[in-house]
C-alpha distance (Angstrom), angle and dihedral (degrees) to the residues before:
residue distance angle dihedral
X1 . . .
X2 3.71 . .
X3 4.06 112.4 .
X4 3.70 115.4 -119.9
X5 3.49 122.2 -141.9
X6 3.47 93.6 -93.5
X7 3.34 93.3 54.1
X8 3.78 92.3 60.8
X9 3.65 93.6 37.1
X10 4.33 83.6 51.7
X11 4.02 83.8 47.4
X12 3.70 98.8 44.2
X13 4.05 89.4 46.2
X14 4.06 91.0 65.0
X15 4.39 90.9 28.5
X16 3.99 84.8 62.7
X17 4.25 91.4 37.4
X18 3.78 84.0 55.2
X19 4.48 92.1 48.5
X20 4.18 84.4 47.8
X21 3.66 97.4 46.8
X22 3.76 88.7 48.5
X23 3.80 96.4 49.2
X24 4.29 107.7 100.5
X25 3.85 114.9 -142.1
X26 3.53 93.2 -94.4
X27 3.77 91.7 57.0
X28 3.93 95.5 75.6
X29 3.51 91.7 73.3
X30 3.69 103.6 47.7
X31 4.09 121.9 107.6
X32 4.01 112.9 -94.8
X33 3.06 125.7 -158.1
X34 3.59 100.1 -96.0
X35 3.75 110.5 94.8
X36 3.79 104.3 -93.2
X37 4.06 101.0 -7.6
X38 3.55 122.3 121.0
X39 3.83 111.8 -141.4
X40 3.75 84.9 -102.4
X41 3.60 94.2 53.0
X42 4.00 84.1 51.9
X43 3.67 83.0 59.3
X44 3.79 101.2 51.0
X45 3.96 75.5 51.7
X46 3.65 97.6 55.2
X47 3.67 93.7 42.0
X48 3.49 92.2 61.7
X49 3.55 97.2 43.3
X50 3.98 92.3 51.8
X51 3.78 84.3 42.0
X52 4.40 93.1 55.5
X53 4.25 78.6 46.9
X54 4.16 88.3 59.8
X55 3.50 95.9 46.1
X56 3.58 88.4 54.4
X57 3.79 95.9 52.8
X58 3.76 81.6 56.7
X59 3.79 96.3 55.6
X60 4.29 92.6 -110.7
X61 3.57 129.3 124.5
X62 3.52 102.5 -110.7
X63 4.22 117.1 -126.8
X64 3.76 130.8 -149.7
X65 3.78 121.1 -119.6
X66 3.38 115.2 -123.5
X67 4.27 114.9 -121.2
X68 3.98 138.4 156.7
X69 4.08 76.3 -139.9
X70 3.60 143.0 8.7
X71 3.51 96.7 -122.0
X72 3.94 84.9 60.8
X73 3.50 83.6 68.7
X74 4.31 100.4 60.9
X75 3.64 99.2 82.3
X76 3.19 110.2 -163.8
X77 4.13 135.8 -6.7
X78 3.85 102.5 -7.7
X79 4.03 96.5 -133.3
X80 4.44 85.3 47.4
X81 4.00 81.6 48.7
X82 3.41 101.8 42.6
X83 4.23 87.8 41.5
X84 3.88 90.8 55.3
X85 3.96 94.9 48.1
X86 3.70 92.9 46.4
X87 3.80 87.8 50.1
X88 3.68 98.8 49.6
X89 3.72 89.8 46.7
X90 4.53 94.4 49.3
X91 3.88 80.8 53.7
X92 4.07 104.4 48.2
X93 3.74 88.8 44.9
X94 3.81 90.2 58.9
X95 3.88 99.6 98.9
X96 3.72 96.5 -3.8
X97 3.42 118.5 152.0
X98 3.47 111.9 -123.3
X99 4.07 95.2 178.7
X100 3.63 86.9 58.3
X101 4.42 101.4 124.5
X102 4.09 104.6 -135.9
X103 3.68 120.8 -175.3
X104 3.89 112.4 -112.9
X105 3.87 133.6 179.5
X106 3.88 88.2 -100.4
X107 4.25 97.2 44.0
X108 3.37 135.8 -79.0
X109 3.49 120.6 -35.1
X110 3.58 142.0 162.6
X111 4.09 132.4 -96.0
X112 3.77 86.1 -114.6
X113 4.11 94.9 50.4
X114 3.91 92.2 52.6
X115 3.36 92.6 47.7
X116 3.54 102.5 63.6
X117 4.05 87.9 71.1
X118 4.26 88.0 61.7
X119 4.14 86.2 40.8
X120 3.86 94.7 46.5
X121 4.40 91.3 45.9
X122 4.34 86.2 50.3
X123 3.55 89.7 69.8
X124 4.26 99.8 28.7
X125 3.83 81.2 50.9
X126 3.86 95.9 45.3
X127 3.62 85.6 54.0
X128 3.68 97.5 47.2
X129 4.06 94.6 53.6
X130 4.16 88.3 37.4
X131 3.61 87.7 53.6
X132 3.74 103.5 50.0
X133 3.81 87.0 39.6
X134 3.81 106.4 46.4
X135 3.34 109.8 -91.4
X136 3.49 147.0 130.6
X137 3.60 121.0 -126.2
X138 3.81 128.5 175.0
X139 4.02 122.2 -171.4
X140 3.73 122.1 -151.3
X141 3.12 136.4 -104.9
X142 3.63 93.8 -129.6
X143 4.00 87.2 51.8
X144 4.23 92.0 47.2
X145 3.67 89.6 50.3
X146 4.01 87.1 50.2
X147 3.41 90.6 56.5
X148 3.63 96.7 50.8
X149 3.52 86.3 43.3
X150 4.11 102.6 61.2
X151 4.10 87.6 19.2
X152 3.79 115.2 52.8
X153 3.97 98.3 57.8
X154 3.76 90.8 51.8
X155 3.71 113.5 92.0
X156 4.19 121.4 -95.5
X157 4.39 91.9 -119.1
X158 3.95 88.5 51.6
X159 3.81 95.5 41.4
X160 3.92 102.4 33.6
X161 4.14 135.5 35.5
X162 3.85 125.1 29.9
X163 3.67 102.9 -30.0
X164 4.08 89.8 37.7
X165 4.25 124.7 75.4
X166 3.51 85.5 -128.6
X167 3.90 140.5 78.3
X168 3.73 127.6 -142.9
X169 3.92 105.2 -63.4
X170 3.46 108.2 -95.9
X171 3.84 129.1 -142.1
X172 3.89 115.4 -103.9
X173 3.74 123.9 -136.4
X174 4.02 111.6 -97.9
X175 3.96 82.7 -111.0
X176 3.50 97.0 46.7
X177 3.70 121.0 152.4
X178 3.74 118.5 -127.0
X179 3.92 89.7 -106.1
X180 3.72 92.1 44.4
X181 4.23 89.9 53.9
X182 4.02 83.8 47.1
X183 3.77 85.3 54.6
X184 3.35 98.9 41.6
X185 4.29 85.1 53.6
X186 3.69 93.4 46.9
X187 4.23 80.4 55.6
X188 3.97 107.1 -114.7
X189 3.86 115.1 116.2
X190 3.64 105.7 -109.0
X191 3.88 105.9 -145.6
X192 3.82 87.0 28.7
């Protein structure tokens, strides 16, 4: 059986819970990967991101907090934070509609379609904070080809630079893992 979206999004809600709970108190404040984020500031991030997914599953345009930084944004303990967004968004995607058709800046599209962007940055995320704190984090296959999926027809200035959420692609080692060339694509040096 194929995984849905959902599925990964479900998957990638308790993958990144697992990163967070992980992370020691000194981790917040470590460098991530993402050029001038703190691995707390990745979480602020995420939490919005995951937070934009559960207003979808309730049918609402989702909004963008307003902060200097992303870390601003984790009120709180990060694992407690992290914990209550994860919760909120397991309950609104009980009996969501994911067929429902909501106008977005590029068209209509469905709950499901503009969710893949929130489902895709669980596991980029995960990676970042893992990274910077020690860990070891694999992303699916099912999850890589997701990102291909929504990602490669867009075009390179909306996906990539300053107004993209990725960096210039970067090459991948020879040896490269599949996650690490995923990585690499999503613009972060994976062994860096």
């Amino acid at each position: 059986m194929t995984e849905t979206v959902a599925d990964l999004f479900t998957r990638g809600l308790n993958v990144f819970g697992e990163v967070v709970a992980s992370v020691g108190s000194d981790g917040w404040t470590r460098s991530s990967p993402c050029d001038g984020w703190t691995t707390l500031d990745v979480l602020g991030h995420l939490g919005t991101s995951v937070q934009m997914g559960t207003s979808l599953f309730r049918g609402e345009q989702p909004t963008w907090p307003e902060a200097d930084r992303p870390a601003d944004l984790v009120d709180g303990e990060p694992a407690t934070y992290w914990s209550s967004i994860a919760d909120e968004a397991h309950t609104a995607l009980d009996g969501a509609d994911l067929d429902l058709v909501m106008d977005t800046p590029m068209g209509p599209r469905t709950v499901a379609d503009r969710l893949a962007f929130p489902a895709i940055d669980l596991y980029v995320h995960a990676w970042d904070i893992g990274h910077a704190t020690g860990q070891t984090i694999e992303v699916p296959t099912a999850v890589i080809d997701l990102a291909h999926h929504h990602i490669d027809p867009l075009p390179d200035d909306a996906v990539r630079g300053a107004k993209g959420a990725f960096g210039p692609e970067v090459e991948a080692p020879d040896d490269a893992t599949p996650t690490e060339r995923f990585i690499a694509w999503t613009g972060r040096n994976p062994r860096g």
